[in-house]
C-alpha positions in Angstrom: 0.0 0.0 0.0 1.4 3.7 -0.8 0.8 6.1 0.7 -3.3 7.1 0.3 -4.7 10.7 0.0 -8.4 10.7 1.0 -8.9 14.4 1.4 -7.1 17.8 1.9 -7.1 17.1 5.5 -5.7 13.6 6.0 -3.5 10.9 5.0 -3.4 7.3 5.5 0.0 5.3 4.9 2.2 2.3 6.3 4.8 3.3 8.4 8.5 3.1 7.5 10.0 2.0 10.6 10.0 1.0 14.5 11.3 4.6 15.7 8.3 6.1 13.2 5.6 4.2 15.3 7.1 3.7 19.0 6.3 7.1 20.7 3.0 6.9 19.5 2.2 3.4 20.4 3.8 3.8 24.1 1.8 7.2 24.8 -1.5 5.6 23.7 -0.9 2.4 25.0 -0.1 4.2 28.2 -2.3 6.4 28.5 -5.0 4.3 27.3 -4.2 1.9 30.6 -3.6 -0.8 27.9 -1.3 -2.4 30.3 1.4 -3.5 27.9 5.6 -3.3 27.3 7.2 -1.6 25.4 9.0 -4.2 23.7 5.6 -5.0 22.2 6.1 -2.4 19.4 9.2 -4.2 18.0 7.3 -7.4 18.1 3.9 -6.8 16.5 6.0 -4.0 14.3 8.1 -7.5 13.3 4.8 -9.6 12.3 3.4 -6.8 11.0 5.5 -7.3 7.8 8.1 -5.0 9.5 5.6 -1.9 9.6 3.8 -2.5 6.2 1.1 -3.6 7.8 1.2 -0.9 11.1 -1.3 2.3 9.0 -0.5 5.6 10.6 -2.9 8.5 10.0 -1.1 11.9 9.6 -3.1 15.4 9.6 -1.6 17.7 6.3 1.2 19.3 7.1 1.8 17.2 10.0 5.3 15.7 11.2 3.4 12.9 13.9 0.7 10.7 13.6 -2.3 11.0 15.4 -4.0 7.5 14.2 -2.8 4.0 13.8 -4.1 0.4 13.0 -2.1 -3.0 12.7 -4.2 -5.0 9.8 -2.2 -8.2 10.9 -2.3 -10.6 8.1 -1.2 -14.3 8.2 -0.1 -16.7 4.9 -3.2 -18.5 5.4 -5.5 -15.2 4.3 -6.7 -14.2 7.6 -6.4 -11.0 9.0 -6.3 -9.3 12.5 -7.0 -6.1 13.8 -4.8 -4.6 16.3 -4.1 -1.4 18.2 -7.1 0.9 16.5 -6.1 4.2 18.0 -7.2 7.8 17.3 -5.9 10.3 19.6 -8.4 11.6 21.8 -7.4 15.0 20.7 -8.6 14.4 17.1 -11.4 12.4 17.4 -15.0 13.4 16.2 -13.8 14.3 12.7 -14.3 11.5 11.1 -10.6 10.2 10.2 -11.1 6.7 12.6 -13.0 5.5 9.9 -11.0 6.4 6.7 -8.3 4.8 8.9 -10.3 1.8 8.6 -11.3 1.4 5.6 -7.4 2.2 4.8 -6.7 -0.9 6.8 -10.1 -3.4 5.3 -8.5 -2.1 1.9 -5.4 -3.8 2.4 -7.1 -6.8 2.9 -9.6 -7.0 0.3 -6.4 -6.4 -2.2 -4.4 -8.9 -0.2 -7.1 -11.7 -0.8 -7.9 -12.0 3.6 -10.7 -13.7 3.8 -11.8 -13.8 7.4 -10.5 -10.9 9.5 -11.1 -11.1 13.7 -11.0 -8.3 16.3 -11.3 -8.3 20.1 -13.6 -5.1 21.0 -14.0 -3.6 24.6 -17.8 -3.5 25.4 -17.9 -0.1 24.3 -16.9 -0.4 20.7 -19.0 -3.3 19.8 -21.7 -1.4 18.4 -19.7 0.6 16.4 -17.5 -2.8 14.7 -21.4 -4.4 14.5 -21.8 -1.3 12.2 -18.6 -2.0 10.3 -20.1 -5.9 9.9 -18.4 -7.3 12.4 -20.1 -10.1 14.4 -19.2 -11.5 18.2 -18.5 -15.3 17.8 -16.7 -15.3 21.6 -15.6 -13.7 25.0 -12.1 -13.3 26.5 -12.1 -13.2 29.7 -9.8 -10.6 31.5 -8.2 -12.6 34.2 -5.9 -11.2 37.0 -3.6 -12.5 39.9 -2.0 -9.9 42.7 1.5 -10.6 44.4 -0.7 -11.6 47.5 -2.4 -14.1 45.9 -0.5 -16.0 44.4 1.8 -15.9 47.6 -1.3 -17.2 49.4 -1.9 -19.9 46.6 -1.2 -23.4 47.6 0.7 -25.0 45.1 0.1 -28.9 44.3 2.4 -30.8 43.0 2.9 -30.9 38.8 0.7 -33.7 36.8 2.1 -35.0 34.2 0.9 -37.7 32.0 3.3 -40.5 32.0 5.7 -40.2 29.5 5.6 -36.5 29.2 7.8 -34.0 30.5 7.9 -30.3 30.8 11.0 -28.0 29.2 12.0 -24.7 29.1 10.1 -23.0 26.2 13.3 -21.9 24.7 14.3 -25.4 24.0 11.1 -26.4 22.0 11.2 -26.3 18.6 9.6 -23.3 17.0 7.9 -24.4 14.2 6.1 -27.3 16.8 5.2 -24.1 18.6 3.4 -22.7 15.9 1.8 -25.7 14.6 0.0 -25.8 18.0 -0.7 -22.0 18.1 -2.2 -22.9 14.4 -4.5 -25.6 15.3 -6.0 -23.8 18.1 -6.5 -20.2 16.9 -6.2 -20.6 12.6 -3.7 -18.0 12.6 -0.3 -19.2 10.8 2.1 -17.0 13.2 4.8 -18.8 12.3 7.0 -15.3 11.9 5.9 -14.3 15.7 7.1 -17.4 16.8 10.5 -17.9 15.2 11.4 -13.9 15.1 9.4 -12.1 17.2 8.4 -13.0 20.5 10.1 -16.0 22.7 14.0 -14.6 21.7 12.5 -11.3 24.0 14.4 -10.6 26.5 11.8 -10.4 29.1 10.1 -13.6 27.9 10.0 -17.1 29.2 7.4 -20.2 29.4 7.7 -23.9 29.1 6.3 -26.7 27.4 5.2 -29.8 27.7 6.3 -33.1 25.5 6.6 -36.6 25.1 9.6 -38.3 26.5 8.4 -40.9 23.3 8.0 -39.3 20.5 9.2 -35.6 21.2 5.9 -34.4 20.2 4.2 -31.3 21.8 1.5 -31.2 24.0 1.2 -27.6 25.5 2.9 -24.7 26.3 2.7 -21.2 27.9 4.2 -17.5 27.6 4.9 -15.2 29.4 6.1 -11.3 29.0 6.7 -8.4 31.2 3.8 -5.7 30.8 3.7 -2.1 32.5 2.1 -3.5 35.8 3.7 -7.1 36.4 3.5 -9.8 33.5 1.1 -10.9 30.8 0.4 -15.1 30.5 -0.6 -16.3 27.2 -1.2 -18.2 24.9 -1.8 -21.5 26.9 -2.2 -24.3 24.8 -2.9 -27.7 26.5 -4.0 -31.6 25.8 -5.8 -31.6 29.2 -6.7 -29.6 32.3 -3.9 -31.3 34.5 -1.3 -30.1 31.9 -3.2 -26.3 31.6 -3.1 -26.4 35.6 0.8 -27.4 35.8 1.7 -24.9 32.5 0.3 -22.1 34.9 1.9 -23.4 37.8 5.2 -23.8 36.4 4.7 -20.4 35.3 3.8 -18.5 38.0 6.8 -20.3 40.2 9.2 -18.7 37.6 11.7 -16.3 39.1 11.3 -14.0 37.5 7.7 -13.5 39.3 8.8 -14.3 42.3 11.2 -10.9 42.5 8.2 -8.6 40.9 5.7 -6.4 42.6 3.2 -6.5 39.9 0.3 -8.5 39.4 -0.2 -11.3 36.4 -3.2 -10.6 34.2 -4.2 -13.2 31.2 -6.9 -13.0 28.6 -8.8 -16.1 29.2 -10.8 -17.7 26.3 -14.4 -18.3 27.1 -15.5 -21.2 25.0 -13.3 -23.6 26.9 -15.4 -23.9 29.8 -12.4 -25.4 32.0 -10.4 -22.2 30.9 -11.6 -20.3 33.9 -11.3 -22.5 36.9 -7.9 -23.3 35.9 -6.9 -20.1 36.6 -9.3 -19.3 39.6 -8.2 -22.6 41.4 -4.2 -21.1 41.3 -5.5 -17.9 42.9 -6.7 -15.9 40.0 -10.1 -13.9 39.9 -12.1 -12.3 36.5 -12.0 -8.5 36.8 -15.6 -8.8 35.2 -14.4 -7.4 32.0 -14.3 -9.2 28.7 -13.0 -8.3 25.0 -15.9 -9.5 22.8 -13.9 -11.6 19.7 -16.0 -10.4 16.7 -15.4 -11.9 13.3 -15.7 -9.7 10.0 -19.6 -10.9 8.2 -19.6 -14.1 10.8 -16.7 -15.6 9.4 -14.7 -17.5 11.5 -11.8 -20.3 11.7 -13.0 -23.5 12.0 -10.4 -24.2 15.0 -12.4 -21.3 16.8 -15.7 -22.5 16.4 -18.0 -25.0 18.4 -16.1 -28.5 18.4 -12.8 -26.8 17.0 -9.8 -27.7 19.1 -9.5 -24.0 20.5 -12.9 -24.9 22.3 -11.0 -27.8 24.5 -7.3 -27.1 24.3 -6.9 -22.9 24.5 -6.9 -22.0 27.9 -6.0 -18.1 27.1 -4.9 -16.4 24.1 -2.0 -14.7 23.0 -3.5 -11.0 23.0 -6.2 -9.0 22.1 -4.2 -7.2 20.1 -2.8 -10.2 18.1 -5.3 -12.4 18.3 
């Protein structure tokens, strides 16, 4: 996509590089109360075909954006759509939605043909306007320091013949097989590039002492208040439960102040008291996952292995 004049007053275009986008993302995102790091620029500007896919929205005559929108899209013609900012300062004008339409342009000349969201409560009216549908809720999930020094840990379950690694030492493209079979979304560049070499980042996985094949895993990354857990992928509760556990023994947590928040997803009906049984309460807020005319991966919907085995997702922002 060049760069796109839609009136006098505006311009839509992809951004050019990381420096071009960071200050913006880290002042919304903070002052938003988005509750992320800032290393998540680099990594969603790395999946997002190194910024062609991140749309800024520059005033005329402007120096700095006051819009953006990552229209994620994946080799296997689906799309998400992440970080949909207008600053508050220029709202009301109109220019959210030729930012938009910017970003459903790309993917209607990029052949996407199913393009997800997760919208706060407050925006679903207006992406239900846009032809978005809700196929799902995400559950916002949250542990303090207290309570998960107050949590009784059991000991780790593991099916016979199956151990549990350091996530760093599973093989990547396993990794995103699982992630694919679960959520439909080939992130195979966000798991060999962008996200487990982080510095802040660390999980573990689950596998068989057989066959070497992978079961589960979980990561986790630093945000602004403490440290965000997801995805979990598991074959089974037990394995969720010890995933989390593992997890949330790391030392990394231990030495923090903050608290642990995860997106939980709410078709798996053992999603949530996995969580709640290691301490962790819903915040009673959801993201409402809203597919573009109803359309949605088959791995997402009733029966599809995300139902059983995807305990939380990645992130709202990435799907």
């Amino acid at each position: 996509m060049s760069a796109v004049e839609f009136s006098s007053s505006v311009t839509v275009r992809p951004s050019t590089s990381l420096s071009e986008v960071n200050s913006f993302f880290c002042t919304q995102i903070r002052d938003l109360g988005w509750n992320r790091h800032e290393l998540d620029a680099q990594t969603h500007f790395t999946v997002a075909q190194n910024g062609r896919d991140w749309l800024l929205l520059y005033p005329a005559g402007a120096n700095e954006p006051v819009g953006m929108v990552i229209g994620f899209k994946f080799p296997n013609r689906i799309g998400w759509v992440g970080f949909f900012i207008v600053d508050k300062n220029h709202q009301g004008r109109g220019w959210g939605g030729i930012l938009f339409k910017a970003m459903l342009d790309t993917y209607r000349e990029s052949g996407i043909q199913m393009v997800g969201l997760d919208a706060v409560k407050e925006q679903v009216k207006t992406y239900e306007r846009r032809g978005f549908v809700e196929a799902a809720k995400i559950k916002i999930m949250t542990c303090t320091p207290e309570q998960n020094s107050a949590t009784r840990y059991g000991a780790i379950e593991l099916t016979k013949d199956y151990k549990a690694i350091d996530i760093k030492e599973a093989d990547m493209g396993a990794i995103a097989d699982l992630d694919l079979v679960h959520t439909g979304l080939d992130r195979k560049v966000l798991w060999a590039i962008a996200l487990v070499s982080r510095p802040d980042a660390f999980g573990f996985a689950i596998v068989s002492t057989t066959t070497g094949e992978l079961s589960g895993f979980i990561l986790v990354r630093r945000c602004e208040h403490g440290h965000r857990f997801g995805p979990l992928f598991a074959d089974s509760n037990a394995h969720a439960s010890s995933l989390l556990q593992l997890a949330m023994s790391h030392p990394s947590i231990s030495a923090s102040s903050g608290s642990l928040i995860a997106e939980v997803f709410g078709p798996n009906e053992n999603s949530v008291d996995v969580f709640s049984h290691l301490g962790w309460q819903w915040t009673k807020m959801d993201y409402h996952r809203m597919w573009l005319n109803g359309r949605v991966p088959v791995e997402q919907q009733q029966g599809g292995r995300g139902q059983k085995g995807m305990f939380a997702i990645f992130d709202a922002s990435e799907g």
